[in-house]
C-alpha positions as CSV (number, residue, x, y, z in Angstrom):
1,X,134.7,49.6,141.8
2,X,135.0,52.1,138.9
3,X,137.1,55.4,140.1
4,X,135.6,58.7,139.2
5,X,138.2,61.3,137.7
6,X,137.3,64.7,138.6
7,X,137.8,67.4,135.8
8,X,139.3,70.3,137.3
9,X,137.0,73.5,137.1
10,X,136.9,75.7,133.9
11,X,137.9,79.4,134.6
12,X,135.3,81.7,134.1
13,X,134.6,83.4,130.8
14,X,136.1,86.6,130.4
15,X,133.5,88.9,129.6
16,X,134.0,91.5,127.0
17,X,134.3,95.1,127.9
18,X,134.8,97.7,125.5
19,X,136.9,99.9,126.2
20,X,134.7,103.4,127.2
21,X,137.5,105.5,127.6
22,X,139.0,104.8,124.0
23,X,135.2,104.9,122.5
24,X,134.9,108.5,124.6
25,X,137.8,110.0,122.7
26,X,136.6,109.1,118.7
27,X,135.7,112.5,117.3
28,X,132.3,112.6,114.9
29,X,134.4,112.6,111.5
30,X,136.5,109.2,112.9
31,X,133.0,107.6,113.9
32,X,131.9,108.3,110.5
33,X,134.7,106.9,109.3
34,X,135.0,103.9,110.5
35,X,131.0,103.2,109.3
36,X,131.7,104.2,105.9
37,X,134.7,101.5,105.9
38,X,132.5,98.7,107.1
39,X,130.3,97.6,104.2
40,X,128.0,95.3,106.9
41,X,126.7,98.5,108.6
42,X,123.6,99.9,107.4
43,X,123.5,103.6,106.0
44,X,121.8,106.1,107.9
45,X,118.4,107.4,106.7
46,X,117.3,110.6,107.7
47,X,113.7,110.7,105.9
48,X,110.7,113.6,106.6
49,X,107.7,112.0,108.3
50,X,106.0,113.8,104.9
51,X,107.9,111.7,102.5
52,X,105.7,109.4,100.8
53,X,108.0,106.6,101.3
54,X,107.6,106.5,105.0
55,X,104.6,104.6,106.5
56,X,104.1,105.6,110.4
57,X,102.3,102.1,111.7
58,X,100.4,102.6,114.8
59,X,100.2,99.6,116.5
60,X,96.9,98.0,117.0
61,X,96.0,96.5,120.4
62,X,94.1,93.5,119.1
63,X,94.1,92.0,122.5
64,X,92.6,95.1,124.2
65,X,89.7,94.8,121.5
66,X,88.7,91.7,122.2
67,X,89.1,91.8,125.9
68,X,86.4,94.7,125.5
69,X,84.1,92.5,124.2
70,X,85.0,89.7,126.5
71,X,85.1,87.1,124.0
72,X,87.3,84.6,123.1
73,X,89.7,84.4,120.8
74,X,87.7,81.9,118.6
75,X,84.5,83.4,119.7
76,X,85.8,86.3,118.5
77,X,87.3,85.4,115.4
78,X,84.4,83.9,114.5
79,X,81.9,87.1,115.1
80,X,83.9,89.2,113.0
81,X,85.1,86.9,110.4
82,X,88.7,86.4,110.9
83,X,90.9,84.1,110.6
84,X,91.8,82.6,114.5
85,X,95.8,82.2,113.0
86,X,95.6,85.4,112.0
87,X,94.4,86.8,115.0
88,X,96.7,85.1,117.4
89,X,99.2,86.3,115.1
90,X,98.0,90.0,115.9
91,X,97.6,89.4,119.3
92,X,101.0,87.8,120.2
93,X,102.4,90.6,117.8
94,X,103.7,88.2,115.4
95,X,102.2,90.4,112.8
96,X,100.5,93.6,112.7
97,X,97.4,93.9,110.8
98,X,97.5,96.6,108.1
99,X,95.5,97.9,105.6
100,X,91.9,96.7,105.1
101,X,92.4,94.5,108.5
102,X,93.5,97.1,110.2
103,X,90.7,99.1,109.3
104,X,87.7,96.5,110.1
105,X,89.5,96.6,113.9
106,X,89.4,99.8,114.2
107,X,85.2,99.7,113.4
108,X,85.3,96.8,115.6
109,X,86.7,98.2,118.1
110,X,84.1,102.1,117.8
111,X,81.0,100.5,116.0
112,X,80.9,96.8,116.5
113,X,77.5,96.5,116.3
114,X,77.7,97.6,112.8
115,X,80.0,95.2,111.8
116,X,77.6,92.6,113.4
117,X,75.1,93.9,111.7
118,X,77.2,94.0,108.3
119,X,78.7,90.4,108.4
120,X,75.2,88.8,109.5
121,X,73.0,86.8,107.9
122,X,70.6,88.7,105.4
123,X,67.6,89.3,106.2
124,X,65.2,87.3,103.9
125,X,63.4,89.1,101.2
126,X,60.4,88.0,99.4
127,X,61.8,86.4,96.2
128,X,60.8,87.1,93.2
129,X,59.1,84.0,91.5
130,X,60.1,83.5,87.8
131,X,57.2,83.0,85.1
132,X,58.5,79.1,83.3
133,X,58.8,80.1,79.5
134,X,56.0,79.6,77.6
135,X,56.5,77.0,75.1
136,X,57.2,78.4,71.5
137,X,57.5,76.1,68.5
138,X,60.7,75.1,67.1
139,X,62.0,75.7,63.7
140,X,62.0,72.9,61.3
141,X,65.3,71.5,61.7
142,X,67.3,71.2,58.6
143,X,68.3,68.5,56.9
144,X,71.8,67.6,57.6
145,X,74.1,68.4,53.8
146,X,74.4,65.7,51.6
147,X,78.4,64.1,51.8
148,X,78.9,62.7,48.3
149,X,77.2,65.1,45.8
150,X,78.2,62.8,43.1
151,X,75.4,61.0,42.3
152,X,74.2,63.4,39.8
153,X,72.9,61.3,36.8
């Protein structure tokens, strides 16, 4: 018979409330302040939307575009040459597509028939057959030079 010791029950976690009163008093110059004394809080950036620097990202609703189409994911990936990482990436909004990929959705998504169209197979044209080349003599080849040139008499 093995006796079970109970552990008595841990008190509940005190949860941390800051206090809203004290926060409610800090004036705008002791706010500032205290951020400019703590080196792990990032600097405030105030940048016009005209600056070069700053890139506005739309985001892309990959998901809506293929669920327009009704296709699946591989289905889809396939049809439009894309990598089926890539867009499960996009679609779970692990990454956003930019750039050149970002472009190809958006013609997807207004003008897919033109990117099926585009990425199809070619259409075969009459080839062009080559004449063979018409034999031409060779040179004489030369004689390879002599190594020892001593045997002069």
């Amino acid at each position: 018979m093995s006796i079970r010791t109970q552990k008595p029950p841990r008190p509940a976690a005190k949860k941390h409330e800051p206090d809203w009163a004290a926060l409610e008093a800090l004036t705008d110059e002791e706010i500032a302040a205290q951020i400019a004394a703590d080196p792990d809080v990032a600097p405030e950036w105030d940048w016009p939307l005209d600056d070069p620097r700053v890139r506005i990202m739309v985001p892309t609703d990959v998901k809506a575009i293929r669920a327009k189409f009704g296709l699946s994911q591989q289905r889809f990936a396939k049809t439009f040459a894309l990598k089926l990482a890539t867009l499960r990436d996009w679609e779970q909004e692990r990454r956003m597509p930019h750039g050149p990929a970002r472009t190809l959705l958006q013609i997807i998504d207004r003008e897919p028939e033109a990117v099926r169209r585009a990425l199809g197979p070619k259409a075969k044209t009459a080839r062009k057959i080559r004449k063979p080349p018409t034999s031409t003599p060779k040179p004489a080849q030369r004689q390879p030079a002599a190594r020892n040139r001593r045997r002069e008499a």
